[in-house]
C-alpha positions, 0 to 999 in steps of 0.5 A: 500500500503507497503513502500519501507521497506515494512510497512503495516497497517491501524490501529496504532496498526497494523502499530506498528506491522508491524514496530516491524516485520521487526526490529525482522527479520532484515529487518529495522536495527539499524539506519534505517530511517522510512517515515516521518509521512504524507508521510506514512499516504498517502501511507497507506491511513490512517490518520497522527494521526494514523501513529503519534500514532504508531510511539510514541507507538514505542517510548515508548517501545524502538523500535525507535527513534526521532532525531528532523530533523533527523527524526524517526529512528529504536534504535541503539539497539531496544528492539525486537532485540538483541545483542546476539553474532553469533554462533562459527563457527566449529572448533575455540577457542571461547573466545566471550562467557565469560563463566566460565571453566566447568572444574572449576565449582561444581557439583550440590548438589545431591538430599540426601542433600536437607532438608526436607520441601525444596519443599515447600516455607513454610511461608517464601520466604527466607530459613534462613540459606542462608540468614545468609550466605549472610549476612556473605559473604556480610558483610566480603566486607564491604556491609551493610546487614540490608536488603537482598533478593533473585531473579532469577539471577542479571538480573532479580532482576535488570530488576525488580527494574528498572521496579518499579522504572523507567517509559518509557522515564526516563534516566539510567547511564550505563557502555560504554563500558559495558554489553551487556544483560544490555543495551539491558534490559534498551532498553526493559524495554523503557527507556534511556541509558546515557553512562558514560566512564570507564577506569581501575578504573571504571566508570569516575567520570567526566563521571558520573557527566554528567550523573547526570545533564542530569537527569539520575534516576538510575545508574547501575555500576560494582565495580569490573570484569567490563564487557568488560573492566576489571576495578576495583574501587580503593578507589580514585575512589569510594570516587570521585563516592560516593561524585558525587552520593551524590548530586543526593540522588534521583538516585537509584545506582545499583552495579552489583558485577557479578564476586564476588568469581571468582576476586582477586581484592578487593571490595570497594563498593559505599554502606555504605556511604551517599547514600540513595537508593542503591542495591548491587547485586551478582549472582552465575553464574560464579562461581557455574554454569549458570543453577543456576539462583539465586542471593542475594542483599543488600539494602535500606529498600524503595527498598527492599519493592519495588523489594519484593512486585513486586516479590511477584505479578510475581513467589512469591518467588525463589524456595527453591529447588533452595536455596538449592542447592545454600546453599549447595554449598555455605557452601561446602568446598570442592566447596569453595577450587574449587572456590579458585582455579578459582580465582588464575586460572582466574586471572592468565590467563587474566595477561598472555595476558595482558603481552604478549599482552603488549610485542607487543605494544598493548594496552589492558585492563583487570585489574580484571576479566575473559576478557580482552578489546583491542581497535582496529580501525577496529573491523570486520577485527580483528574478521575475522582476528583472526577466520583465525588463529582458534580463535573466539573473540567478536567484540566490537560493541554490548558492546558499546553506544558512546565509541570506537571500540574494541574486548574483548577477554574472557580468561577462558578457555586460558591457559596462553601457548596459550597466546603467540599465540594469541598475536602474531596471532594478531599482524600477523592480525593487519599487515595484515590489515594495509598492506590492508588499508594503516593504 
């Protein structure tokens, strides 16, 4: 017999299954109430045993969760689930996707410019020469480079060593607001996030000290371009984390430098100081292209012995055509003049909003990087507001754990001439929503 949300099964495995169905489709949504543990088994006509088994199977891998006396509830971002954002609906501005401009990206290098061999992985997992201009790019940041390897991305080297290092149920430090695909990885791979607060210098070291003493056993953080916030660390700012760090010399410190070549602002690592276990991790997306799904990282040796033999066991290494093109262009002038360009361009897009935004009162957030966080009270009224007036924003909910609402907007493509627009369409749709509500 099915439950008013439509459960089903007689075995746990099955009572799992049907649980998981409903969240992946949309029927049991975040928050969502699941039957006490004997009224189900009643419903179903099997034992508690049997529906207590399945709802802890559901526990371990992110699906829902147990509030004591609030009962068992579905995650408020569950692993089969996903925060990907709407489709742009035809005919807006998007500024909820925060890609790149195309038109500052490089061509692929063409096939003439591969060396001979780049079809084989060879004895080694690593073409030398892009090793040695990681290690160059890296060590020009102050970024020890004693250890360095290659993955499939920052996700996936992230997701990679979270899996080795982490067990189901352990709690990792995370960015709130912050990266959306992050907190839904943590939430897959079934384990805990811990939101630590951020303002225009990062992540906050009360915050992060909180963290820690709940028992956090990984810390995942952005030392510049902060997603969606914007924040950047200042040398205040790192010395206060890397001190707080350096009481927990367990916790592996996880820096996700995802916006590298594309940020005027400068790196001050938390690497290179006290911290023994640490990785710092820089991807190419946002500056050679998404499809290049490639990333470099520094780290302690424990944890390079660690990601390197988990890879070794799944795709064996990152495929030399791949470390091909992305040394080719690494290495190309005229790709790093275009780089360059990007830079000034971004940086001078986001302050642009920032100022006409600013001219209206508003309070936003976007010290470095392509986006720009603007807290608001209610962020479906802004989204639809603005989508009114032809623009498409990212509504704050999927970056957030605990922290307030707000919308990000992604300036890489807005011109700063359509600055002044937007800016003042969002004051329009701000006095219309207090007109609404009363605010």
């Amino acid at each position: 017999m099915a439950t008013q949300y439509g459960i089903s099964g007689t075995t746990a495995k099955g009572i799992a299954a049907s649980v998981e169905r409903g969240v992946a489709e949309g029927v049991l949504g975040p928050g969502a109430a699941l039957p006490p543990v004997r009224r189900l088994a009643d419903e179903l006509g099997v034992s508690p045993g049997t529906v207590a088994t399945a709802y802890k199977e559901l526990r371990g891998r992110g699906i829902v969760v147990t509030r004591g006396r609030g009962g068992t509830v579905v995650a408020s971002a569950p692993a089969v689930a996903s925060r990907r954002p709407p489709k742009v609906p035809p005919g807006l501005r998007d500024l909820a996707g925060g890609h790149p401009d195309p038109g500052l990206l490089p061509g692929l290098v063409p096939p003439s410019r591969l060396a001979p061999g780049a079809r084989s992985h060879r004895s080694t997992p690593r073409l030398a020469r892009l090793e040695e201009v990681v290690r160059d790019w890296l060590r020009a940041d102050g970024v020890p480079v004693d250890h360095v390897t290659f993955a499939h991305g920052a996700l996936d080297l992230i997701g990679r060593l979270l899996s080795v290092e982490l067990r189901p149920g352990d709690a990792v430090a995370m960015e709130d607001p912050g990266y959306h695909h992050l907190l839904d990885l943590v939430t897959a791979l079934g384990l805990r996030s811990v939101p630590v607060a951020v303002d225009d210098e990062g992540m906050r070291p009360d915050a992060l000290r909180g963290a820690l003493r709940a028992g956090v056993r990984a810390v995942v953080c952005s030392p510049r371009a902060q997603n969606p916030y914007g924040g950047c660390f200042s040398a205040e700012r790192r010395d206060a984390l890397r001190e707080a760090l350096e009481e927990q010399p367990d916790v592996l410190v996880v820096e996700n430098d995802h916006a590298s070549a594309v940020t005027e602002a400068p790196l001050r690592t938390l690497t290179g100081g006290g911290l023994p276990r640490w990785v710092h991790v820089r991807t190419v997306s946002k500056f050679l292209g998404a499809d290049l799904r490639w990333a470099a990282a520094a780290c302690d040796a424990t944890t390079l012995a660690r990601h390197d033999g988990r890879l070794l066991l799944t795709s064996g290494w990152v495929s030399h055509l791949l470390q091909e093109a992305v040394y080719g262009l690494l290495t190309d002038e005229a790709t790093r003049a275009l780089v360059s360009r990007a830079r000034e361009t971004y940086a001078l897009r986001r302050t642009a909003l920032l100022r006409e935004l600013g001219a209206r009162d508003f309070e936003a957030h976007g010290a470095s990087g392509m986006n720009v966080w603007v807290p608001v009270a209610d962020e479906s009224a802004v989204v639809n507001g603005l989508r009114s007036y032809g623009w498409w924003v990212a509504a704050g909910a999927r970056f957030r754990l605990s922290s307030g609402p707000g919308v990000r907007i992604s300036v890489a493509e807005l011109e700063p001439a359509d600055a002044a627009r937007l800016a003042s369409d969002f004051a329009a749709v701000l006095g219309e929503s207090e007109a609404t509500y009363g605010g």
